[in-house]
N, C-alpha and C positions, 0 to 999 in steps of 0.2 A: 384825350378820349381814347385814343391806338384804333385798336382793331374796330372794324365798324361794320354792320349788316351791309350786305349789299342787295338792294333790292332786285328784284326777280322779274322776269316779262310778265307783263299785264301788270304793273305795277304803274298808275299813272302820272307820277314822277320823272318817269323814265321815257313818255314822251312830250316832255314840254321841252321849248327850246329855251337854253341858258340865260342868262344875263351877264354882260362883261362884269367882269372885275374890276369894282371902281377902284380910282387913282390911289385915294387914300387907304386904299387897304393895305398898298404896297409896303412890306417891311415892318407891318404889324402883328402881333402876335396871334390876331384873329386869324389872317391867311396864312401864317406859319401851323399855326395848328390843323388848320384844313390838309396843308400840304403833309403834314407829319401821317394825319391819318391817312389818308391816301396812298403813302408807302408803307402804314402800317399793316394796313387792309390787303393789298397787293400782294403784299410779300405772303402773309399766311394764307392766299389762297393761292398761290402761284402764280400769279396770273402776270402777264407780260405788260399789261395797261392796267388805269382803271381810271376814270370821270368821276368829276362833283358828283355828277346828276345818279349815278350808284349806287353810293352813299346818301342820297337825299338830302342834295348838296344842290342848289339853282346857278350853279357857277361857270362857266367857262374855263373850265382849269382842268386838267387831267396831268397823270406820271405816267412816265413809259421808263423801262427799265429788266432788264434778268439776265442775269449769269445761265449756267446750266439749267434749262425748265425742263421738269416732266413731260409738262403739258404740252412743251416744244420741243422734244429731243432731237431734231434732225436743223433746228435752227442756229444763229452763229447767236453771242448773247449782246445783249442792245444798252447799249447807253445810259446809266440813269440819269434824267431831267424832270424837268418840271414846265410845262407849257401852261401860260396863262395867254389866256382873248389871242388863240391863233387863229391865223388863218393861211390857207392851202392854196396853190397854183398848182394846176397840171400842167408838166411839160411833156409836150410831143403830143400822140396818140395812141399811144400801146399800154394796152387792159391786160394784164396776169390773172388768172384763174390759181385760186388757192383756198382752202379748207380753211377754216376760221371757228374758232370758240370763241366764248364769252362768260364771262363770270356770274352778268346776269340771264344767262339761259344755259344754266348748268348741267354739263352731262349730255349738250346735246352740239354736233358740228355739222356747218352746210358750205357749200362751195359759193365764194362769193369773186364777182372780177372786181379789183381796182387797179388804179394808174397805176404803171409801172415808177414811175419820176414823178416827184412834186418837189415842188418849191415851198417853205415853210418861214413864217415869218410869227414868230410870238414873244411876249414879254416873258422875264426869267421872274423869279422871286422878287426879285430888288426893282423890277418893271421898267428894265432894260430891255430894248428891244433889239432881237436873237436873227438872226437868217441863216437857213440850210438847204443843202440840194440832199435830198435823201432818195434811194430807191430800195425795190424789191420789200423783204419782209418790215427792215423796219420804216418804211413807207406804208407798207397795209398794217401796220400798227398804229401809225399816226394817223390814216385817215378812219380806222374803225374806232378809234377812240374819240376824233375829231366829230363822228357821227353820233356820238351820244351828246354831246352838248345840241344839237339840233333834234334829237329823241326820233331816232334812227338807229334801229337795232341793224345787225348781221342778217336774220332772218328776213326782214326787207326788199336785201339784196341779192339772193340768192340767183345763181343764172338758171335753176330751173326747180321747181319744188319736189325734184326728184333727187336734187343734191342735197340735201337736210335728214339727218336722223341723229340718234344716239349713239355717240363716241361708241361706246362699246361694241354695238353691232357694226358698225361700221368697220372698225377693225379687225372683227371676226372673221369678218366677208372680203379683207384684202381691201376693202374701198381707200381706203387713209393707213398711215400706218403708226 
């Protein structure tokens, strides 16, 4: 299929919560194709993540991954993987405040906190199961992507609804850069 719409806020797809990945999916060409579009989709919108539930997908599965991004120019570039049925640990107690976009709510950025450190544990393509300690940016990748499988946008989390507008103004006014 490749490239695939990505559904939009207020799209009610986008808040229902996932369904695991059953066992038999693993290493079928169904969830191979899933995965494929998912880095199809990604990639041609630049985007650093992107969820089943996006694409109009009921899955628990998300890609995280990018070289040099536009959309992230001051970030270092992340990993490409494939997370199936994760799931998140917070360690310690320390919240980062960072700006955040999102593919489905395009053109618009808000200051959202999350965990500094987590702990991550999810099955690979082949439904191996994975463990990492990740922080900083690509930990606020993993858990805002992790947030759409529970249909839980960015805008959600904002620490104050004063932090939210349009990339573009935002940047005009020095807010992000």
């Amino acid at each position: 299929m490749g490239i695939r719409n990505v559904l939009r806020i207020g799209h009610p797809a986008l808040r229902t919560c996932s369904a695991e990945v059953p066992e038999d999916w693993f290493g079928s060409r169904r969830l191979q194709q899933l995965i494929d579009d998912l880095f199809d989709t990604k990639l041609a919108c630049s985007g650093a993540g992107l969820a089943a539930p996006q694409i109009d997908e009921p899955w628990r599965v998300f890609v995280v991954g990018m070289g040099h991004n536009p959309r992230y120019p001051n970030e270092n570039p992340l990993p490409e993987r494939v997370l199936i049925n994760p799931v998140i640990e917070y360690i310690g107690d320390e919240l980062i405040s960072g700006w955040e976009g999102c593919l489905s709510v395009p053109g618009m950025r808000g200051e959202v906190e999350r965990w500094e450190h987590i702990h991550l544990k999810w099955q690979d393509r082949d439904g191996e199961f994975q463990t990492e300690e990740l922080q900083g940016f690509h930990a606020r990748v993993i858990q805002h992507e992790s947030d759409h499988l529970d249909g839980v946008l960015f805008p959600d989390c904002l620490t104050s609804p004063l932090a939210f507008g349009f990339t573009d103004e935002l940047k005009a006014n020095g807010i992000i850069d």
